[in-house]
C-alpha positions in Angstrom: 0.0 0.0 0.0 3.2 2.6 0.6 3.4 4.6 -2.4 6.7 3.3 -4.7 10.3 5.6 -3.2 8.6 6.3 0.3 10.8 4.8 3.1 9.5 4.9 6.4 11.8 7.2 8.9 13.1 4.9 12.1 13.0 8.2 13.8 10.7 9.4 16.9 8.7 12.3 17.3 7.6 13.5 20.4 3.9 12.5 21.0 2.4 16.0 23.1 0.9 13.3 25.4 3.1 13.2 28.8 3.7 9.8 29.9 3.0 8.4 26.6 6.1 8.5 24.9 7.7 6.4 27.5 5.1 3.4 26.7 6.1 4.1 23.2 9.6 3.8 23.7 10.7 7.8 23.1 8.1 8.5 20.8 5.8 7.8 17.9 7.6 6.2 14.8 7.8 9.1 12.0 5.8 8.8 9.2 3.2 5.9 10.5 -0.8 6.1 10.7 -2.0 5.2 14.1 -5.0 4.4 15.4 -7.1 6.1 18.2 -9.5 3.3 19.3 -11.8 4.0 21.7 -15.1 5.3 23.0 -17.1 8.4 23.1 -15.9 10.7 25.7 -12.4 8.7 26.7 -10.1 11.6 24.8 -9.1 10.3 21.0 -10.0 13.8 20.3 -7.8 15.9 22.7 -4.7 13.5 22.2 -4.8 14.5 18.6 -5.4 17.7 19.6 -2.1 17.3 21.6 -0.3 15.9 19.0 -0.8 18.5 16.0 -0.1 21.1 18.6 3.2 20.0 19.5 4.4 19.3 16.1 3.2 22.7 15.0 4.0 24.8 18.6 7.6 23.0 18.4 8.4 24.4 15.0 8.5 21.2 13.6 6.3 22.1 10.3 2.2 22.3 9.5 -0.3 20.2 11.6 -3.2 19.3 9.5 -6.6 18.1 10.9 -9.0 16.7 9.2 -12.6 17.1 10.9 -15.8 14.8 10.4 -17.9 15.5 13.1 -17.5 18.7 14.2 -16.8 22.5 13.3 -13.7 24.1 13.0 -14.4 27.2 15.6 -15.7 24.0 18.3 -12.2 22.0 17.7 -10.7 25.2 18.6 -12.8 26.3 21.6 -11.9 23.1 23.4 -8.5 23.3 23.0 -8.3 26.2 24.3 -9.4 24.7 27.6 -6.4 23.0 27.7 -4.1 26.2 26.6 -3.6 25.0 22.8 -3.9 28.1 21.2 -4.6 26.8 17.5 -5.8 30.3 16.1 -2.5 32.1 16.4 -0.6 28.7 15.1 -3.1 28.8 12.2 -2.4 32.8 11.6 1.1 31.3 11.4 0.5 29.3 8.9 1.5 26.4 11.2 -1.9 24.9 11.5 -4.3 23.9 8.9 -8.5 22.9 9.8 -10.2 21.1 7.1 -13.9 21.2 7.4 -15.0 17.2 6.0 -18.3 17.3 8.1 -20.2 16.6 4.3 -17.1 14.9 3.0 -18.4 11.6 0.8 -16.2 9.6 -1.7 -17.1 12.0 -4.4 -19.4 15.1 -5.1 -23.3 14.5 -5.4 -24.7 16.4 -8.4 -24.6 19.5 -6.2 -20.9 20.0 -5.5 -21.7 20.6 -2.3 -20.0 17.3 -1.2 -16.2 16.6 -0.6 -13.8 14.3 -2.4 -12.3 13.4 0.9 -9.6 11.9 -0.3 -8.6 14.0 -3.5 -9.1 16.7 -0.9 -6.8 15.2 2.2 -4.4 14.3 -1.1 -4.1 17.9 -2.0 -3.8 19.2 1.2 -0.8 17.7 1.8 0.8 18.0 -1.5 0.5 21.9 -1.1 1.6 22.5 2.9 3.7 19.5 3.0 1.8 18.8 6.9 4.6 17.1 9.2 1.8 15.7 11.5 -2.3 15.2 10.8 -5.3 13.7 12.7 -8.4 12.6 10.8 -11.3 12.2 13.6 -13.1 10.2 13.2 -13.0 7.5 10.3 -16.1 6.1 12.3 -18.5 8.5 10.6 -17.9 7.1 7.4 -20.2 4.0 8.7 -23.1 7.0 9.0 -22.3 8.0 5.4 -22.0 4.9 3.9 -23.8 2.2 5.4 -23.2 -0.6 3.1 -19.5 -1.9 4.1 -18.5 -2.6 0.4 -19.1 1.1 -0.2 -17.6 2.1 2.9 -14.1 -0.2 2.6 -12.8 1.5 -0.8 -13.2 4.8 0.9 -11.0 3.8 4.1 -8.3 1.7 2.0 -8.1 5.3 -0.4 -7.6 7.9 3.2 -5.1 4.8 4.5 -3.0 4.4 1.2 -3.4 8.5 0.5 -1.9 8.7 4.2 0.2 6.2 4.4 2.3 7.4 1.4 2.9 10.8 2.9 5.8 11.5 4.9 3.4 12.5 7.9 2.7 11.1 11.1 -0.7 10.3 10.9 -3.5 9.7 13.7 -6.8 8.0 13.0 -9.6 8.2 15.7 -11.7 5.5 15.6 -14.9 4.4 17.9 -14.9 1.4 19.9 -18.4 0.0 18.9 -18.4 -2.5 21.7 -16.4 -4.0 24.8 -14.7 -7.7 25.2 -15.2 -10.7 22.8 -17.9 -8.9 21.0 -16.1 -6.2 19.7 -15.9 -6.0 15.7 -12.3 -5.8 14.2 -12.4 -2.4 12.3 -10.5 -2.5 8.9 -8.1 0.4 9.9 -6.9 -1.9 12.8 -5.4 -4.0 9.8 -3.9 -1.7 7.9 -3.0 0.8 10.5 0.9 0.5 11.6 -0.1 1.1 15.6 -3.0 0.7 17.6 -3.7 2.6 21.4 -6.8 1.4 22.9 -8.9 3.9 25.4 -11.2 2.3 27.7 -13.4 3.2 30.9 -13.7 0.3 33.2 -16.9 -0.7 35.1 -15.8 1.7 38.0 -15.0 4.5 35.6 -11.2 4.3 35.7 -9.8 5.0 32.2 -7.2 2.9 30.8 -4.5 3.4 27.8 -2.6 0.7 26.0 -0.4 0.5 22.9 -1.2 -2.6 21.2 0.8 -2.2 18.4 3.2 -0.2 17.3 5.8 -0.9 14.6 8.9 0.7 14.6 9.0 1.2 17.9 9.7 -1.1 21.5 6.6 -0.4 23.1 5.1 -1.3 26.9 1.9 -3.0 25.8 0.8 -2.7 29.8 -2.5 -0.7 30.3 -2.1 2.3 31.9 -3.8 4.9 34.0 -4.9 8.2 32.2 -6.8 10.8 33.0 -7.7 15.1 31.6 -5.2 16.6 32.9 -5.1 20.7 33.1 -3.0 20.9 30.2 -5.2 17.7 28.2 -4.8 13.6 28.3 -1.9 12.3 30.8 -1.2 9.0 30.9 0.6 7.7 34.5 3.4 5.6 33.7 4.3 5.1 37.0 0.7 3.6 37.9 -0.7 0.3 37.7 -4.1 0.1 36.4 -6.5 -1.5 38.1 -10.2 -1.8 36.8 
């Protein structure tokens, strides 16, 4: 699926979460799509939030993100509440929002419609983005219900994102807990997977299952919002 003359970097890059890049061993491997996986309300959002930001606050280059399910000026708003400024960074030309809430596979007879991934394609052919987030591939289920529609569009966003030289994040929803939960395709074809999860009790819980390129502790992990966003504590057993 990696586009022909794109070599994957062995290099790290600092993941904006603290405690995370220590179960990560240093860091996330440059130039690998991870997955978010996890459900509604356990923080897939604000660690990507974290990650753009400290790509694009650290000078490193452009942060893209790529939002289904929610408006620009409302991504922004709640960053702030963690102190991510992301309007100055965009002023900067650091940080780059695209809108994808009506994003399909191609434009309905109206044009009002999104080529989402002609349009991630271009985006990063003209600003080059060092890291992006796409939140959340789940919503393609809501716009295309039938999975042989939905698969072609998901293998398209992987292969257009896996043969850029970013660091990509995927947020994905967990659709259900234990045995029963249903393999999503993007766990496949995705080069890491960290699962979120809230326990009975309401502990939250963070573990890397995958992650290739790098030595990773696959031990759950306490994690909670933090004043400054998602903190995992490394030093902390988990217990449900």
């Amino acid at each position: 699926m990696l586009a022909p003359g794109k070599i994957k970097s062995n290099s790290l890059i600092h993941s904006g979460i603290p405690g995370l890049d220590t179960l990560l061993g240093g860091g996330f491997p440059e130039g690998r799509v991870i997955v978010l996986l996890g459900e509604p309300g356990s923080g897939k959002t604000s660690i990507s939030s974290q990650f753009l930001y400290a790509g694009a606050h650290g000078g490193e280059g452009v942060s893209l993100f790529i939002g289904m399910n929610e408006p620009k000026v409302r991504f922004i708003d709640d960053a702030k509440n963690f102190g991510l400024d992301f309007t100055n960074l965009e002023e900067g030309g650091k940080f780059l929002y695209i809108d994808a809430m009506n994003a399909r596979r191609a434009p309905d007879l109206t044009g009002k419609d999104l080529d989402l991934p002609d349009t991630i394609k271009q985006a990063i052919q003209k600003y080059s983005p060092k890291r992006v987030a796409l939140d959340s591939t789940s919503d393609l289920i809501f716009r295309y219900p039938k999975a042989e529609d939905r698969l072609p569009v998901i293998l398209d966003l992987l292969e257009t994102l896996q043969s850029s030289a970013a660091t990509c994040l995927l947020t994905v929803e967990l659709p259900s807990r234990g045995e029963s939960a249903v393999i999503q395709p993007e766990e496949f074809l995705a080069d890491g997977i960290i699962l979120l999860k809230t326990s009975g009790a309401g502990t939250r819980s963070l573990q890397v299952l995958k992650m290739r390129g790098a030595r990773i502790d696959p031990k759950p992990k306490p994690y909670d919002f933090a004043e400054s966003g998602v903190e995992v504590y490394v030093n902390e057993e988990f217990l449900a």
